[in-house]
N, C-alpha and C positions, 0 to 999 in steps of 0.2 A: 649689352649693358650690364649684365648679371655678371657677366665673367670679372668687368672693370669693379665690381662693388665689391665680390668677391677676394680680387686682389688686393683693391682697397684696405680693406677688411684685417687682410691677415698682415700687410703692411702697419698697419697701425696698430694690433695687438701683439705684432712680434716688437715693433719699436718700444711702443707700452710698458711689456714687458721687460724689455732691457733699460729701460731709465727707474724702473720703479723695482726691480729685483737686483741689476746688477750696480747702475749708475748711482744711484742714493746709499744704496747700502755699503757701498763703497767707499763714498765720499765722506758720510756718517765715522768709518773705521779709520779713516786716515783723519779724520779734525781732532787735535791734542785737548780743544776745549771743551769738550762733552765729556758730562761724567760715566762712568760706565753702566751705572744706572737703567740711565737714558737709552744705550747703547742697546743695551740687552732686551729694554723694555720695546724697542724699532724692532730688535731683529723678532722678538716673538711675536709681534701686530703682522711684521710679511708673514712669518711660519704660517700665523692662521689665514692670512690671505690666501696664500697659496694652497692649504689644503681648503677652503672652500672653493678655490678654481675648481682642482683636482675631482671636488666631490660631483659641480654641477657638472664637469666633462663625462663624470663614469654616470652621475644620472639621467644624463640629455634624451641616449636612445629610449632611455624606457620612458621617460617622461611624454616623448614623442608619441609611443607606441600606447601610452591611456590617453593622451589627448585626443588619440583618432578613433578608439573605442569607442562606442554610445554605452553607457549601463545606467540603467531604468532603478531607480531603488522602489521597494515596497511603497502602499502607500501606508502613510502615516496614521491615519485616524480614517474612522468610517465618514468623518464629514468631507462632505463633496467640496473641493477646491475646487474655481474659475475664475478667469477675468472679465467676463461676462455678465451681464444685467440680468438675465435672465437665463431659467434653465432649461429645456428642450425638455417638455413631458412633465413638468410640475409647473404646479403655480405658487406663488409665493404669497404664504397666508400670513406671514407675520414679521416683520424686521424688527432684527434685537439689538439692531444698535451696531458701531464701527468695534472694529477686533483687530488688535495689531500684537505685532512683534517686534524686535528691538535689539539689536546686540551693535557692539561695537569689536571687529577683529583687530589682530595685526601679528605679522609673519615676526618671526623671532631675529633678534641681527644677524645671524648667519645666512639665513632665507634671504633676508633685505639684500646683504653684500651679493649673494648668489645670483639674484634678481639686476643688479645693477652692472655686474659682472656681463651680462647676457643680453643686457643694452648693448655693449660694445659688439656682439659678435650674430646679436640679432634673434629673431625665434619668437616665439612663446614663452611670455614670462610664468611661468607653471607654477610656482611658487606663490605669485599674486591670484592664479585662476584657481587654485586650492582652497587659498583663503577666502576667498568671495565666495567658493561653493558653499565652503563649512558656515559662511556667516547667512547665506539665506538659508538654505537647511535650519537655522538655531534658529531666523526669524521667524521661518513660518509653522516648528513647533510651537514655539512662544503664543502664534496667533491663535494656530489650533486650541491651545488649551486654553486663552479668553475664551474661545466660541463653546467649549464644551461644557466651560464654568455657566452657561448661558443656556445651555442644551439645545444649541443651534446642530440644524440638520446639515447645511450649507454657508457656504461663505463665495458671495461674489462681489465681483468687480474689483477683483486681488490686484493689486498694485506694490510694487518695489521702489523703494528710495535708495539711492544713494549719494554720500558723501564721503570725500575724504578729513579724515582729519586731521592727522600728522602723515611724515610720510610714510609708507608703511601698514599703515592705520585705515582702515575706513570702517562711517556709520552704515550699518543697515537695516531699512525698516520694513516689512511687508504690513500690507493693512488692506480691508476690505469690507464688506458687511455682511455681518452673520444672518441666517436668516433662516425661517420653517418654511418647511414643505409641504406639499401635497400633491397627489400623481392624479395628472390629468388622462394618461394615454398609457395603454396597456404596451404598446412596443420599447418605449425607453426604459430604462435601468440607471441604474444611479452606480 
């Protein structure tokens, strides 16, 4: 079944390709009614088509090769992040109240065409999984620094929202509850 999807595949991205590089641009050259304008202004929209193909083909392997990577970033602030109620070895002496973050991303039109370009041929839209990294990463600075305005030690019961909002576009929110500590138990660490 893989092989038939496969063939599938490059049948209709070879076809794709011939009505939309050779077939149009073709027909465009030979119509006496278009002004040359026009003409000029079609063939530069394919040039950059096509070198966005070109770019996501020459980035695929390596995009493949971080997607299967794990890497850990530093953490952020000395306040403890979790999604949890509570925290294993402290108690919680005082809640400061909800602490959120908030940004709204979106991949640039190259990225977008890149990414829809990659619908046809399948994969990992890497392009989209970029963007959503960079926008929770910005949310949950954003959050950190209510909590620290606050001089929260922790922040739990972390939760993520998201939405889209154009295409291209999404909102994202992290929020949780700030919160002081206190160590109950000599074995745990924060």
């Amino acid at each position: 079944m893989k092989i038939i999807r496969l063939i599938g595949a490059i049948l209709f991205g070879f076809g794709f390709f011939i009505v939309v590089f050779i077939g149009i641009p073709w027909h465009i050259y030979q119509e006496p009614t278009l002004p040359g304008w026009f003409k000029a202004a079609f063939y530069v929209l394919m040039f950059g088509v096509l070198i966005v193909l070109l770019a996501v083909a020459i980035e695929y392997p390596k995009d493949q090769r971080r997607a299967k990577g794990s890497t850990h970033d530093k953490p952020l602030s000395p306040i403890l992040i979790q999604n949890t109620a509570e925290v294993p070895g402290y108690e919680i002496t005082k809640i400061l109240g909800l602490v959120r973050g908030h940004t709204i991303f979106a991949v640039s039109l190259g990225r977008d065409l890149a990414a829809m370009m990659r619908l046809i041929t399948g994969g990992e839209l890497v392009e989209y999984t970029q963007m959503m990294g960079q926008a929770r990463k910005t949310a949950v600075e954003r959050m950190i620094l209510e909590a620290e305005e606050l001089k929260a030690e922790a922040i739990i019961n972390v939760r993520f929202v998201t939405t889209s909002v154009v295409t291209g576009a999404a909102e994202l929110m992290a929020y949780g509850t700030a919160v002081k500590l206190i160590k109950t138990s000599s074995d745990d660490k924060v």
